[in-house]
C-alpha angles and dihedrals in degrees: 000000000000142000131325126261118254090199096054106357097246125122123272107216137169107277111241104192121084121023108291129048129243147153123288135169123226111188121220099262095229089068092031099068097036089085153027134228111330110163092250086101103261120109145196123167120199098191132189115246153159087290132029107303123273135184109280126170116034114193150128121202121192078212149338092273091056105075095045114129109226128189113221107194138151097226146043132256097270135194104356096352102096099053087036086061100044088050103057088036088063099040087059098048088042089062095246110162095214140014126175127209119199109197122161121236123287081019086125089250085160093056093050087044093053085042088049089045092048095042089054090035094201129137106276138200117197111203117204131181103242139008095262095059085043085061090038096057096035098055090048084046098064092037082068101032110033087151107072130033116285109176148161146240141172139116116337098206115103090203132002146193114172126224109268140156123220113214095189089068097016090239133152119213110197118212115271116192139170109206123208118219089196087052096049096048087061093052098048077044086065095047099047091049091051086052099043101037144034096209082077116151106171117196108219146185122211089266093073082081091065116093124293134177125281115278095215094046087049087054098049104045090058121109131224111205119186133181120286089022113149141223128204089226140312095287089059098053095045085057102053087056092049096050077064086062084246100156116230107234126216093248135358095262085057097065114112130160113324089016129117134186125182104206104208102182100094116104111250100356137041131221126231111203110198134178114195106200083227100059124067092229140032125259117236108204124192120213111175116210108252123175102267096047125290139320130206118240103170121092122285120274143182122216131193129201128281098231125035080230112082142138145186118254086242087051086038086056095040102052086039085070094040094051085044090060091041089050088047087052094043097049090045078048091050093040094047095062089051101263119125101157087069096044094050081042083052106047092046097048092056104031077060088057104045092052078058101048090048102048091043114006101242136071137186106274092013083155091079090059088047093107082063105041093045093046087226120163111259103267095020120142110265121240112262139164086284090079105051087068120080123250098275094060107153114204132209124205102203111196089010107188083065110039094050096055082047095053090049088053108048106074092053099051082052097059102032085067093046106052082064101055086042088056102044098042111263098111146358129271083253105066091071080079089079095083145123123256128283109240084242082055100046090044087052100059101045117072101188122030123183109203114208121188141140081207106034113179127233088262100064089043095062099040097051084048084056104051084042091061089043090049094044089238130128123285103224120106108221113242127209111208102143117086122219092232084041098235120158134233115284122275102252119214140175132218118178110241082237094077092060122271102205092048087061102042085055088055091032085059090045094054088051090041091056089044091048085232132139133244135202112203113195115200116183091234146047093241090044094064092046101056088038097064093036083052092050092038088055108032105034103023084230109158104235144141131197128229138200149117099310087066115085119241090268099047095057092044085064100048095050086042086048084063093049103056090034112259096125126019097214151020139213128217158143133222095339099073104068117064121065103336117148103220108143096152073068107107100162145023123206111204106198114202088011089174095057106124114234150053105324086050097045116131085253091054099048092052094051094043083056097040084069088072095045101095093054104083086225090042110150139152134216121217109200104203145125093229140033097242118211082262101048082054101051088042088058099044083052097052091052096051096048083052099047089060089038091053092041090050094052093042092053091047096036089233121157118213127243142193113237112215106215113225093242146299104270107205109225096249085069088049085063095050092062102110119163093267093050100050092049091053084051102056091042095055085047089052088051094036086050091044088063100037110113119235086265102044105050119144106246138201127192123282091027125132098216092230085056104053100054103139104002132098140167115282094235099052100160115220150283086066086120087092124095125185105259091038110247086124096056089043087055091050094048088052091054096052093050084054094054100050102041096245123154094239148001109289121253108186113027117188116196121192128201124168125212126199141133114234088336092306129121082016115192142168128204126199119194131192138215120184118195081357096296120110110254092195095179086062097052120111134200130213131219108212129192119250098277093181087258086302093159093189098052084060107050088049101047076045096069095029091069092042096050100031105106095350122136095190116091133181120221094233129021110200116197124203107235145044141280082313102053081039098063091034086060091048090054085045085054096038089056093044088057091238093098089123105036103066131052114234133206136167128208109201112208098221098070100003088247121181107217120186131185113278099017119093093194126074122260112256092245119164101241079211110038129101087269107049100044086058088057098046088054095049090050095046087054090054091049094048099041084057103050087052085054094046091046094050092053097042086050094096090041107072130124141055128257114251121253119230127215127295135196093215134031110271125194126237136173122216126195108244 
């Protein structure tokens, strides 16, 4: 929303990407795309590249300035940062293709990666190897560069499973998908900052590389809507919305990301509510009803469309005749080699979608007619994030030796399962199009590429000496080895697996616990970690939680952010807890079967699992094996070595090192949640929480002298910082609480219930318990439920019901996790208890971080960020993950799948993904 632009005729509206607002232009995209750089500050570039040209590099700048990258921190490059910097800053001015920098972990390669990006001050897209890195990098990026949009962008599926079709048991599995709205928006987030803004520095996982709709057709689908603009009637304007694939919601408290309603039922104007994924709210427009139709009063906005694919109704039409002949020459095709169940199943599968595509626009799957929709040559490379940037994109491997293999494999996994569901009937050739791009593709379309890694493989060694010797430029890769906080390397040490391995992790885990310090266990299997933590739960009361595949990208995010605030003490895992993760409360990593030959015990492997202890000044790792393996002997050599120059630089600069404690582990689900007005509360409580903090208890982040960071603090701090060591803090909060719920006094004993099951099943409730604001977990309980057919509400209900039935004992506050729903479901539970009127009841719903209470149907007015409500946010989240350990351990023996027997026809399946 704001005022044209008197330069290029687009809005200027208040940015809503980094940490402060500020003005940005975004063009009309008519105009935007009739014409090319012409010094008036708009820009659209039409390049040449390794397929027919296409629009790349939408943006609008109010000035050259405008667009600079710049790095706000409280602190200096230290110890090798400042000649790794100028290196790679020259390598890349030079022209150099590649350049690789090799930094330890805990060296601060993300702060020389944000000073490189604003020194050559270029568009940049950062690729990482998983979604938890993703969350990692980007948090620490706009940390250093809040001026500017850092944003993110990978998968938006919770959870997955393709499409597929299994020959060996003629069997079709249908795709089975769980979208995440949170996810989306940051996707649509990416996109519209690429459009807006040229500061752009986008966080990526590898599926950024699969198709995405056409940037040119994005732009000019989008709608400028200014003030006094006017509308035939409602049906025009709802159309309008709806040819933006906005969906029309059943009321106007229904509308979420991508969802519109027109209320109607005003005298004399109607009211459009719209909820762009890319914004944090939704947008309420007013049109008054005039003679000739209605006109708009509310401020301009511009609105993009819901989905990146997107098409025009002549290029619907268009691609609908084009699939139709495709679909006649398949069938003929199908028919031809005597199987006529494929080519009905054909025919019906894609006549069903083209009815779609024509009434709306939009069908499910639309991505494997996107050859057709988009009018590319067959064999042509698909459009992909990578096209949405300008010509002088830089891009950054992080954890290189990874995320190359990862961008090589991609494209063949793809096919292979395609050409199966084309032969069999399930889709067209051309939906092998929809694809992501071949590594000769990719390394095509990106001129300059930067490797991190603490681990880089052969491969990036000798490209980067390659371009080296092209460019005229040294050889030598810079190498980061010095901390900031000058720790060293871990101790290594090795115990036989004769001695008894589980015997000493248990004493291993007391000897932390006393210590108050944290542990990272790696198993070689699935199974392995599981047993492990339900072995170290039982036997050995450790609080601990493991973590691998099976869990979705949130999930892991909370249980690493569990360790971080201290929930748990440790976690067990596999093959997610080495590269890049930011861990410093990690003192010690513990490497079972350290001598197993393979991957996951690869010299690689085994530097990055004790790299996870080498930001903790006491930081040190444990191999259980019977013999010292070719690996285990070069990691160790490695880590020495690394230790001999760390011990000689402290001692020759008299440094001592110190553990940095990071400011949380924001789950990615937070990172959404950081609009414009919550950052700024935010930065505003840390200012006030840091203002109080004594010289010895400062919150620390990584790379900070301690005499340099009083009082500042990163802008995306994550939550539960309200706490100080002798409890004013949590008293306050307890006060305002009371305040803002309208209790007689502060509460003493506050009870907060979550429940935990798949699809009904292993069913399970936790209650947790804080007394004077503080957990009690000895006093926690847990729940088994019976199998309610995934009715949420029945069990929370049945939940409070058996903690309240017959008990004397009452808190002076249940908080339910959950919204107006849960709420109700607990007061049932009350109701049925006979308590009903002897304890006072909130929920505090985790979209919006909502306070409901009994008798109001509108959330309370809570500061997500204040005192209060971060005390609420950290009683609820006890109660969630107590209960999805519950509900693990309890699905635990329940893992697998039956086996399918043969069938003489396909039959179709779905599969939970």
């Amino acid at each position: 929303m704001g005022q044209a632009c008197a330069r290029c005729g687009g809005m200027r509206r208040l940015g809503s990407f980094g940490a402060k607002t500020r003005p940005i232009t975004t063009p009309r995209p008519a105009a935007l795309l009739a014409r090319r750089w012409s010094g008036t500050g708009c820009i659209i570039g039409l390049w040449p590249h390794s397929h027919p040209p296409r629009a790349r590099g939408f943006a609008c700048f109010a000035s050259s300035a405008d667009g600079d990258f710049s790095v706000s921190a409280p602190f200096s490059p230290s110890g090798d940062q400042p000649e790794c910097i100028e290196r790679v800053v020259a390598s890349v001015r030079g022209g150099q293709r590649y350049t690789l920098l090799k930094g330890a972990t805990g060296t601060g390669k993300t702060f020389v990666m944000a000073k490189v990006i604003a020194e050559v001050n270029r568009p940049t897209l950062v690729l990482c190897p998983n979604k938890t890195l993703v969350s990692q990098v980007a948090r620490e990026l706009r940390t250093y560069l809040p001026d500017n949009a850092v944003e993110m962008f990978f998968s938006f599926y919770d959870r997955y499973r393709p499409e597929a079709y299994l020959e060996a048991t003629k069997t079709y599995i249908a795709k089975r998908a769980s979208i995440s709205s949170e996810f989306n928006a940051l996707r649509h987030r990416a996109t519209r900052a690429l459009v807006e803004r040229k500061d752009v520095c986008i966080v990526a996982s590898v599926s950024c590389l699969y198709g995405l709709g056409m940037p040119r057709a994005y732009v000019e689908s989008s709608r400028l809507w200014e003030t006094g603009r006017a509308f035939g009637s409602a049906e025009e304007l709802r159309g309008e919305v709806r040819e933006l694939l906005f969906e029309e919601a059943a009321t106007a408290e229904d509308v979420g990301p991508g969802d519109f309603f027109l209320d109607d039922s005003g005298a004399g104007e109607l009211v459009l509510h719209v909820h762009p994924p890319s914004d944090p709210e939704r947008s309420v427009l007013t049109f008054l009803n005039v003679g000739s139709g209605l006109e708009m009063r509310s401020e301009s906005i511009y609105l993009y469309p819901a989905r990146h694919h997107v098409c025009s109704r002549e290029r619907v039409e268009k691609a609908a005749k084009s699939i139709e002949r495709e679909l006649l020459q398949q069938k003929a095709a199908l028919r031809g080699r005597g199987d006529e169940a494929a080519a009905d199943r054909l025919e019906e599968i894609v006549r069903g979608d083209l009815q779609l595509l024509r009434e709306t626009g939009h069908c499910r799957g639309i991505e494997n007619y996107s050859f057709h929709l988009s009018g590319r040559a067959a064999g042509s490379q698909p459009y992909t994030l990578l096209d949405w940037f300008d010509e002088d994109l830089l891009v950054v491997l992080d954890e290189s030796h990874i995320t190359i293999p990862q961008i090589s494999a991609m494209y063949f996994g793809d096919r292979a399962r395609k050409e199966k569901l084309v032969k069999h009937g399930f889709r067209l050739p051309s939906a092998m199009e929809n694809r992501p791009l071949t590594s000769e593709e990719f390394w095509g379309s990106v001129s300059q590429t930067v490797f991190l890694s603490a681990t880089p493989h052969a491969r990036e060694k000798v490209w980067s000496s390659n371009a080296a010797r092209e460019a005229g430029r040294p050889v030598e890769v810079p190498e980061m080895v010095i901390r900031p906080t000058f720790c060293l390397d871990p101790v290594i040490s090795v115990h036989s697996k004769k001695d008894g391995v589980l015997e000493d992790v248990l004493r291993q885990l007391a000897s932390q616990e006393e210590r108050n310090e944290k542990t990272i266990i790696l198993t070689v299997s699935k199974r392995d970690a599981e047993e492990m933590t339900t072995y170290l739960q039982e036997e050995g009361g450790v609080r601990c939680s493991y973590i691998h595949s099976d869990l979705n990208a949130t999930e892991r995010a909370q249980v690493l952010q569990n360790l971080q605030v201290g929930e748990i003490s440790a976690v067990v895992g596999v093959n997610l807890l080495r590269e890049g993760l930011d861990l410093p409360e990690v003192s010690l990593v513990l490497v079972l079967d350290a001598d197993v030959m393979g991957f996951l015990r690869s010299e690689t492997s085994l530097i990055q699992a004790v790299g996870r202890a080498a930001r903790h000044r006491e930081g040190r790792a444990v191999f259980y094996a019977d013999q010292v393996t070719e690996a285990m002997a070069t990691c160790i050599e490695e880590t020495e070595r690394r230790r001999s120059i760390q011990l000689e630089y402290n001692r020759a600069n008299s440094l001592t090192p110190r553990t940095t404690r990071s400011s949380s582990m924001s789950s990615i689900f937070e990172i959404m949640g950081e609009d414009i007005q919550a950052e700024q509360r935010r930065i505003s409580a840390f200012n006030s929480n840091s203002s109080r903090a004594s010289s010895d208890e400062e919150i620390q982040i990584p790379h900070v002298e301690l005499k340099e960071i009083a009082g500042v603090l990163p802008s995306a701090p994550g939550v539960y910082f309200f706490k100080s060591a002798d409890g004013a803090d949590r008293k306050s909060a307890l006060r305002g609480l009371a305040s803002d719920l309208g209790l007689e006094s502060p509460p003493t004993r506050i009870e907060a219930f979550d429940c935990s099951h798949l699809q009904g099943g292993s069913n399970r409730a936790a209650c947790v318990v804080f007394v004077d604001g503080e957990q009690r977990p000895r006093m926690s309980r847990t729940f088994e439920l019976p199998d309610t057919g995934g009715d949420d509400y029945a069990s929370m209900e049945g939940a409070v019901r058996q903690r309240f039935s017959g008990s004397a004992v009452l808190p002076s506050l249940i908080v339910i996790d959950g919204g107006a729903g849960q709420l109700a479901a607990a007061l049932r539970g009350l109701e049925a208890a006979g308590v009903a009127n002897d304890v006072q009841v909130c929920a505090l719903a985790k979209r919006k971080e909502e306070v409901f209470v009994p008798g109001r149907r509108d959330p309370l007015d809570v500061d997500p960020d204040g005192p209060a409500g971060l005390l609420l946010r950290e009683v609820r989240d006890a109660a969630h993950a107590h209960a999805l350990r519950a509900h693990r351990k309890a699905r635990a023996t329940r893992y697998g799948e039956p086996r399918l027997p043969d069938l003489p026809e396909a039959k179709r399946i779905d599969v939970e993904g």
